[in-house]
C-alpha positions in Angstrom: -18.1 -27.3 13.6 -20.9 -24.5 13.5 -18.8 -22.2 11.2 -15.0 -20.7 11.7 -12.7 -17.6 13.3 -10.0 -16.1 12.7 -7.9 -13.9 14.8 -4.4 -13.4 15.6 -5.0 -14.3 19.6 -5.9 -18.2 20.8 -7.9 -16.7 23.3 -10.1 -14.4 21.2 -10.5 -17.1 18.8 -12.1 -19.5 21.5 -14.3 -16.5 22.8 -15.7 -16.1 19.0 -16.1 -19.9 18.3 -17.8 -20.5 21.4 -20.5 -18.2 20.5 -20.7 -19.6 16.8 -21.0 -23.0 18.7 -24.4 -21.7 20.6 -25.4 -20.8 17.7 -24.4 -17.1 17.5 -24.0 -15.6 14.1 -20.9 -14.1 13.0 -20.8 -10.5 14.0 -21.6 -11.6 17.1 -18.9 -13.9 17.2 -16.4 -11.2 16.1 -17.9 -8.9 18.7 -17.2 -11.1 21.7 -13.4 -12.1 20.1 -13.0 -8.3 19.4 -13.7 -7.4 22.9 -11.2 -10.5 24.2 -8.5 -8.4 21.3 -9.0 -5.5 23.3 -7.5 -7.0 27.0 -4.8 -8.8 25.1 -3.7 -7.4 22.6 -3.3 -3.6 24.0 -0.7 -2.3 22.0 -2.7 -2.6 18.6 -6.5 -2.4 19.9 -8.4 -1.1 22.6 -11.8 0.4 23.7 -9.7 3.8 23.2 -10.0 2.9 19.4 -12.2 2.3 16.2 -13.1 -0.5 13.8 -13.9 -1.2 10.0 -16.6 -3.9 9.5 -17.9 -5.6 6.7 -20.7 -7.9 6.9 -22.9 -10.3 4.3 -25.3 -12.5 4.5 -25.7 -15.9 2.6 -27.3 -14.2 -0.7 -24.2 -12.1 -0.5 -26.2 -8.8 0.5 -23.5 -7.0 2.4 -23.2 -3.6 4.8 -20.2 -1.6 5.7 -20.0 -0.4 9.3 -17.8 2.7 9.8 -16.8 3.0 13.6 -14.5 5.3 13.1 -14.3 8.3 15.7 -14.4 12.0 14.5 -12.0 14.8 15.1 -12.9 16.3 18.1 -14.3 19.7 18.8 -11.5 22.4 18.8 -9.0 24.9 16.8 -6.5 23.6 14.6 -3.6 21.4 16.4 -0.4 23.0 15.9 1.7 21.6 12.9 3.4 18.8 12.3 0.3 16.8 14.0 1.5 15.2 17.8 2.2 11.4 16.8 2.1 10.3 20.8 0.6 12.1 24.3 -1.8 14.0 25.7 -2.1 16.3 21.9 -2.6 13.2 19.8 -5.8 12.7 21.2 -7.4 14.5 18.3 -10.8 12.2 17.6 -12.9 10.1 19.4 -13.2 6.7 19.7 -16.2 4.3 18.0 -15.2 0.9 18.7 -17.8 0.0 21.6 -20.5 1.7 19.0 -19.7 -0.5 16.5 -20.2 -3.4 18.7 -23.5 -2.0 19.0 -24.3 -1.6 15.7 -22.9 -5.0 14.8 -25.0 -6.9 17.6 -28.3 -4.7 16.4 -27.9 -5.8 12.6 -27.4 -9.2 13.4 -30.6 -9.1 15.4 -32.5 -7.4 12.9 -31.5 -9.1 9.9 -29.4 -12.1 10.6 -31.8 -13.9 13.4 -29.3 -13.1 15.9 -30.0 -14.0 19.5 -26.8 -13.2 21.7 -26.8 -11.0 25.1 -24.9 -8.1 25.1 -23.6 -8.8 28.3 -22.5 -12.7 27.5 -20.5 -11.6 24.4 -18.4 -9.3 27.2 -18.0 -11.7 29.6 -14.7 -13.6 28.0 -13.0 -10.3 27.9 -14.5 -9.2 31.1 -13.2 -11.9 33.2 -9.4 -11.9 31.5 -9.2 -8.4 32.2 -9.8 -9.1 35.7 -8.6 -12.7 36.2 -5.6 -12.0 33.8 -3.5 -13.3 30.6 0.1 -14.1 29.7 1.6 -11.5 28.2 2.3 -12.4 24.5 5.7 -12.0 22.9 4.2 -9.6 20.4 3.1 -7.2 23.2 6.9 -7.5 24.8 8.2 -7.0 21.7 6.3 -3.8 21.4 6.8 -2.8 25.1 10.6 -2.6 24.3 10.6 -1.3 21.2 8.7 1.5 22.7 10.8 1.6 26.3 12.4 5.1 25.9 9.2 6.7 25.3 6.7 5.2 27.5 7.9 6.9 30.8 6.2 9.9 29.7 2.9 8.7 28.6 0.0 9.6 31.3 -1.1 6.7 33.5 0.5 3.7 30.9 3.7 2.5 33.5 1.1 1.5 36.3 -0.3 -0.9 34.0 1.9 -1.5 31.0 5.2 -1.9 32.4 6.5 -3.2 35.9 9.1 -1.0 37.6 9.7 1.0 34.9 10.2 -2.0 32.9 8.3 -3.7 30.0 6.5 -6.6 30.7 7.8 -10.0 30.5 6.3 -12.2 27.9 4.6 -15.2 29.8 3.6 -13.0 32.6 0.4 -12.5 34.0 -1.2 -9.3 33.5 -4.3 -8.3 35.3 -6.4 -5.1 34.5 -8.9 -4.7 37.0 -9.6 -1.0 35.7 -10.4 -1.9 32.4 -12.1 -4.8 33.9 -14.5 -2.5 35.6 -15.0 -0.3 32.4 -16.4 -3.2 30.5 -18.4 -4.3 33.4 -20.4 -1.2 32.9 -20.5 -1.3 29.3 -22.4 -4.5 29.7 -24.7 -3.5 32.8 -25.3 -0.3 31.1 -25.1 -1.0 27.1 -23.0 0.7 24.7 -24.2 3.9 25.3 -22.6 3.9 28.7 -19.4 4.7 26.7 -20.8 8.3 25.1 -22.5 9.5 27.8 -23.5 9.0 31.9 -20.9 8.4 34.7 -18.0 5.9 32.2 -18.0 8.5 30.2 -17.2 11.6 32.5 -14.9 9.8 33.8 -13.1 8.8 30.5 -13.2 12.8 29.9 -12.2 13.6 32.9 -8.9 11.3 32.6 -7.9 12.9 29.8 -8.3 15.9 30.5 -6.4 15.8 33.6 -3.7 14.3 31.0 -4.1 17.0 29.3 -6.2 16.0 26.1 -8.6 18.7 24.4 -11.6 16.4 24.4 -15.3 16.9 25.8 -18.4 15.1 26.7 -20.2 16.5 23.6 -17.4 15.4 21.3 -18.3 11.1 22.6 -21.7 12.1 22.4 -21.5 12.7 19.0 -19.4 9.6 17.7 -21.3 7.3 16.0 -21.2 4.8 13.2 -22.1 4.8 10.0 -23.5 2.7 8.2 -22.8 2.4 4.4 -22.8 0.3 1.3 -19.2 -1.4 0.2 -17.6 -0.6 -2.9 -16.4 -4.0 -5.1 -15.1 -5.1 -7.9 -15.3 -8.3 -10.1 -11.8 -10.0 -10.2 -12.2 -13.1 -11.9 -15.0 -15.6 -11.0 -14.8 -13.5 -7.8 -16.2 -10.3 -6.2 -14.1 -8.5 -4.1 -15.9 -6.5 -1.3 -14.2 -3.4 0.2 -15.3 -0.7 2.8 -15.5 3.1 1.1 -13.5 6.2 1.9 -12.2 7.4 4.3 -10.6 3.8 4.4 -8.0 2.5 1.8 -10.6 -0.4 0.8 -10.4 1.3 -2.5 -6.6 1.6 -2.9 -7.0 -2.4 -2.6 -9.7 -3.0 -5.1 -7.4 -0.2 -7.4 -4.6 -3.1 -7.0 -6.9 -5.8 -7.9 -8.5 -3.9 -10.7 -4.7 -3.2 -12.1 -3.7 -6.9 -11.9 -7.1 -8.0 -13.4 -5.2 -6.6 -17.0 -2.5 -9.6 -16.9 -3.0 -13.4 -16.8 -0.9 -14.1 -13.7 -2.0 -17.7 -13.7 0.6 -18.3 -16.4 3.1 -17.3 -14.1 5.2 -18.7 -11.5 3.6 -18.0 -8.3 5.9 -15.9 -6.1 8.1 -16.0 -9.3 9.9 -12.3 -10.0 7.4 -11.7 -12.5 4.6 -12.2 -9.9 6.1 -10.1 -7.7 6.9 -7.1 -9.8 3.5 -7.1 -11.1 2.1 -7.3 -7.5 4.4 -4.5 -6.5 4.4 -2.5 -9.7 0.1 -2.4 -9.3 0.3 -1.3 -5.9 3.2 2.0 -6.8 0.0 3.1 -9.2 -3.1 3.1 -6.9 -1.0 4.3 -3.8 -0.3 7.4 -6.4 -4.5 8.0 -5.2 -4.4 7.6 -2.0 -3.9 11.4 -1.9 -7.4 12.0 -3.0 -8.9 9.4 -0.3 -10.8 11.4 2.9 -14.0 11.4 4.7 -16.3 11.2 1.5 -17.9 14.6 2.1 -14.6 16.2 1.7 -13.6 14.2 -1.5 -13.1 15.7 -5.0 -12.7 12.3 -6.5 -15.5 9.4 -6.6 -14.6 6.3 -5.3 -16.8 4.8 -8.8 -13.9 7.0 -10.9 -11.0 5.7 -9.6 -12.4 2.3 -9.9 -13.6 2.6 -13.8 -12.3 0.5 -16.3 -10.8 2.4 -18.7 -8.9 4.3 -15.9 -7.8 1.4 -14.0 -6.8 -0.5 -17.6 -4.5 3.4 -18.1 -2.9 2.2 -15.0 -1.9 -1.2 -16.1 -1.0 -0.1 -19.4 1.8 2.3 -17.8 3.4 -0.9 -16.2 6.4 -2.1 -17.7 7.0 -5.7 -17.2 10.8 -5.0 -17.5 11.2 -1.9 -15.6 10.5 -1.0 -11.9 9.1 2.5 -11.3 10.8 4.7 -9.0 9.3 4.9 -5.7 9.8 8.4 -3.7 6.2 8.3 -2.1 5.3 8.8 1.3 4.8 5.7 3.9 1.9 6.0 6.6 2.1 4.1 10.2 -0.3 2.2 12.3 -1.0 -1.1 13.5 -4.6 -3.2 13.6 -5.7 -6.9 14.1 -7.7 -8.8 11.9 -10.8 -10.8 12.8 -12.8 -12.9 10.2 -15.6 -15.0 10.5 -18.4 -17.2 8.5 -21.3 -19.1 10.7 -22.9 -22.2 9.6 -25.7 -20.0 7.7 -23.1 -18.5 6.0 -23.4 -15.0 6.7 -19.9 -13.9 6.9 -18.0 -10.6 9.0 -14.3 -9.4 8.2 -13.5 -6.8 10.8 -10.1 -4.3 11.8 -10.0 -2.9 15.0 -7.2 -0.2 15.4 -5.5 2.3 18.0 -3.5 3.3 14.6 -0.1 3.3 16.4 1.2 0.9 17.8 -0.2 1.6 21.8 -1.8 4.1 20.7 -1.2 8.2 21.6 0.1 6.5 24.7 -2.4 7.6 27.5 -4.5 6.1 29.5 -7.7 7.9 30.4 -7.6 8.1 34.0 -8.7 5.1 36.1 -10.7 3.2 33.4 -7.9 1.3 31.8 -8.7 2.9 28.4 -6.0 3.4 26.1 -6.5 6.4 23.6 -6.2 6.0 20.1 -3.6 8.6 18.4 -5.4 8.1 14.7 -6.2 12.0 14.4 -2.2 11.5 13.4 -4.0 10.8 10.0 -5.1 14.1 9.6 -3.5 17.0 7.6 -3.1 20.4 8.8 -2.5 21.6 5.2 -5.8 24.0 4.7 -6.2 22.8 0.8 -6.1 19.2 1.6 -8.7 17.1 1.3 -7.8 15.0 4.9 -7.0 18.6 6.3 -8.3 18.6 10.1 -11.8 19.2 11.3 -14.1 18.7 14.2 -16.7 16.3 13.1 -14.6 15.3 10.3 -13.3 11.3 9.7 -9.6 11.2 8.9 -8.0 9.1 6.2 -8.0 5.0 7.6 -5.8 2.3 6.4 -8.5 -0.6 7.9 -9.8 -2.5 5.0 -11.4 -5.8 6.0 -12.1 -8.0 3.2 -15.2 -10.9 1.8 -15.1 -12.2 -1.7 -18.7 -13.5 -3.2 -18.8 -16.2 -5.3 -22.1 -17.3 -7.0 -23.7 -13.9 -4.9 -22.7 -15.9 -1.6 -20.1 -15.2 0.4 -17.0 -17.3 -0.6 -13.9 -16.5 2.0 -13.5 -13.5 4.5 -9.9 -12.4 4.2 -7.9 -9.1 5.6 -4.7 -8.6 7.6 -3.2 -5.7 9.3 0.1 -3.7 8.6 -1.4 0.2 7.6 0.5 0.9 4.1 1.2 -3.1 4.2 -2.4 -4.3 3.8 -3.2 -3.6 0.4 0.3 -5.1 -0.7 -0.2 -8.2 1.9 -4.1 -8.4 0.0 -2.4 -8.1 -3.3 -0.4 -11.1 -2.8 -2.9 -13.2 -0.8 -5.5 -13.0 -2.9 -3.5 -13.2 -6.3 -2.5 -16.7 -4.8 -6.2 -17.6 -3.4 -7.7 -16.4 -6.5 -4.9 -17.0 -9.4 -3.0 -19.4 -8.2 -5.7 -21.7 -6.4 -3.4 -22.6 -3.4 -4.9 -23.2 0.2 -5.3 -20.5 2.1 -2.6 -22.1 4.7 -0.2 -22.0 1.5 -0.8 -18.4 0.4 -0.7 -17.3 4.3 2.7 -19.0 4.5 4.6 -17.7 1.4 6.7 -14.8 0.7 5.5 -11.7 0.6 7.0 -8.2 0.4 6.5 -4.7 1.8 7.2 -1.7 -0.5 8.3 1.7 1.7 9.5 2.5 5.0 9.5 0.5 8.3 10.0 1.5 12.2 14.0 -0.2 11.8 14.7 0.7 8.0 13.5 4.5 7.1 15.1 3.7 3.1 11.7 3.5 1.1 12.9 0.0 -0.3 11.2 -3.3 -1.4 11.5 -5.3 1.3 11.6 -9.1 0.3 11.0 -11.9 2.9 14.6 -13.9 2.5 12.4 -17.2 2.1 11.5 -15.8 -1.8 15.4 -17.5 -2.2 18.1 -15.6 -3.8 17.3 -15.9 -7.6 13.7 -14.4 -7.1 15.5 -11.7 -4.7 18.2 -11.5 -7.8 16.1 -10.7 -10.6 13.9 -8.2 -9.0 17.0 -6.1 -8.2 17.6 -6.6 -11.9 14.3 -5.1 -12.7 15.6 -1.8 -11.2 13.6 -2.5 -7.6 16.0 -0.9 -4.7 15.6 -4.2 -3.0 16.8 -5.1 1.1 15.4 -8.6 2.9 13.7 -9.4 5.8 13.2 -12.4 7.7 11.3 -15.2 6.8 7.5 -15.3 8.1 8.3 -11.7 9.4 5.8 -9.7 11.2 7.0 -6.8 9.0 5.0 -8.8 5.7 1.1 -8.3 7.8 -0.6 -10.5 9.7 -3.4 -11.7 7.9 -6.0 -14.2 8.0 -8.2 -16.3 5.8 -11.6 -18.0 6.4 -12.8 -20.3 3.6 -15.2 -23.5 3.6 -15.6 -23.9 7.6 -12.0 -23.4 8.5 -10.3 -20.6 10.2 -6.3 -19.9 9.0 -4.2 -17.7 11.0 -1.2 -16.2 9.7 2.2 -17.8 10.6 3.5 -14.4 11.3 1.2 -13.6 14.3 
């Protein structure tokens, strides 16, 4: 096998692995099973949307790639921000451009030699030939049902009479078919500018979205270093601000003060550590923004002496009480490593779940609603801006080891991936189990959920009663969830040539 993927769709994992089998590199890999994510797995990515990428080569040198759109170009939005419809369309969308970006750097510096155009053609031909509806995208259909009536142009494609659609059934999308059709006659750029592009416009604005041509010809990626953090024999790579890569390495940095490896793993102790680091760097999060608006330095809130504060504030016996707010969204995870060994993590996001629920016009595009992110509190650092990024939640993962890259990890779940990473990689990392071990055990989720608004710790039932028993003992306000629930993040691992998807997907 010529390297490994890892997504949380069959048929976007085949699309990658059959470019790392040519001998594609892996951004390209993760760009052709990250355009396949976007025709089947519409209700948590889309070419309406944006993506967080990291990516290193063999000697470990690694590049962040920020395709994140911007807020567009207009007054203020009304307060509280519109969470769905034509007024959450509030920034732009950078997806496609980080394709671009990602295909150019592998070109440039990884020896890459895939075609544009035949790294669209998987997701090209299911948009058009079709795919069975997955269970997940039901699920989220019907959770959805009383609100999707209203959103502009979704029914005609989304639903069928009204109805969501049935997992196992075929769904076709010959409009978004024939948008990324042009995107690979025409490049990337077709997307920003040219006759796609007024026509995306157009859509929404006949929706009744506030967005211009200007605003996509703006959008553009960024290209940055990652911030990281030793942890062990390991070093953990995260993307910067505006993402909540540094809320993780925080967590990390926190759990670095206490040998865990002494402990049971998923033992109460564990757990309550795990949880108990992540109550003190979510206490930051406040301060994380687009980096030209911050007040804080990402190298601050990672500095030793504050981060060893943090841990020393932890009580072992004690939980803190948690009254802090809970954010929304949902992403997918792709990872990748190639037989060189240059490595890509990757989150592609629409923030909500489907979305701000409009399609723009006849191109099959779904809009993101991440400008949901934003404030509209004038002395906040995340206030509301055009140009500006919003806060992001996507924070793709790659640990080095000996200044290679050692596993690609990440998972989505918005609040939920820092605490999902927390646990993964104290078990990777700590507790040396597989990565098909640490994907499969318990895990928790601290805060609020769409079906339980009480910001409890939510244990999955298979930690087994005495675990569940003592944390409540510690003073955690403690309700269960399934076993393998969706609820815990659905991550993914890849480590020494193999792939691992998470059971939850």
């Amino acid at each position: 096998m010529k390297g490994a993927v890892t997504t949380p769709h069959p048929l976007a994992t085949e699309a990658g692995l059959a470019v790392l089998r040519q001998g594609g590199t892996a951004p390209e890999a993760l760009i052709a099973a990250g355009a396949v994510l976007t025709v089947v797995m519409p209700h948590f990515c889309g070419l309406g949307g944006d993506a967080v990428w990291l990516v290193a080569d063999r000697t470990g040198a690694c590049r962040t790639f920020l395709a994140i759109g911007q807020g567009i170009d207009r007054a203020m939005p009304s307060a509280p921000l519109p969470l769905r419809g034509p007024g959450a369309v509030l920034t732009t969308a950078a997806v496609v451009d980080g394709w671009r970006h990602a295909l150019d750097h592998a070109r440039r510096h990884l020896d890459g030699r895939c075609r544009w155009e035949d790294l669209l053609s998987p997701a090209i031909n299911l948009a058009r030939n079709g795919y069975a509806v997955t269970g997940s995208q039901e699920f989220w259909a019907r959770h959805r049902a009383d609100e999707t009536a209203s959103w502009p142009n979704f029914g005609r494609i989304f639903l069928d009479a009204g109805r969501p659609l049935a997992a196992g059934k075929m769904l076709r999308q010959p409009e978004l078919a024939e948008s990324l059709s042009l995107l690979a006659e025409h490049g990337a750029s077709a997307f920003y500018s040219g006759s796609l592009a007024r026509r995306i416009v157009d859509g929404l604005n006949a929706a009744g979205a506030i967005i211009g041509l200007d605003d996509l010809r703006r959008t553009r990626t960024r290209e940055v270093a990652p911030i990281s953090l030793r942890y062990r024999d390991v070093t953990l790579l995260a993307p910067p601000p505006p993402t909540q890569g540094l809320t993780t390495l925080q967590i990390m940095g926190i759990l670095s003060h206490f040998d865990l490896s002494a402990l049971g793993p998923g033992s109460a102790e564990h757990v309550h550590l795990c949880v108990e680091a992540v109550k003190r760097a979510f206490r930051d999060r406040d301060a994380i923004a687009d980096p030209a608006h911050m007040t804080s330095l990402p190298e601050q809130l990672l500095a030793a002496p504050y981060l060893h504060e943090k841990a020393a504030g932890i009580s072992t016996d004690r939980a803190l009480v948690w009254p802090d707010l809970w954010r929304h969204g949902d992403t997918v995870f792709l990872g990748a490593m190639d037989e060189q060994g240059n490595a890509a993590s990757v989150l592609q996001s629409t923030y909500f779940d489907w979305g701000s629920g409009v399609v723009a016009g006849d191109t099959g595009i779904l809009w993101q609603n991440r400008g949901a992110a934003f404030s509209t509190d004038q002395r906040h650092v995340n206030v509301f801006a055009p140009g500006k990024l919003p806060f992001y939640t996507l924070n793709p993962g790659i640990a080095l080891r000996d200044s290679g890259p050692a596993f690609v990890y990440g998972t989505q779940g918005a609040d939920g991936q820092p605490q999902t990473l927390s646990m993964l990689l104290t078990r990777l990392i700590d507790f040396a189990e597989t990565p098909a071990q640490a994907l499969a055990a318990p895990r928790f989720l601290l805060g609020r959920t769409f079906s339980d608004s009480r910001d409890s710790l939510k244990l999955e039932e298979s930690m087994g009663p005495d675990t569940v028993s003592a944390l409540r003992m510690l003073g955690h306000e403690v309700t269960t969830i399934p076993a393998l629930s969706p609820l815990a993040g659905q991550a993914g691992v890849v480590l020494n040539g193999h792939g691992y998807p998470d059971p939850r997907s």
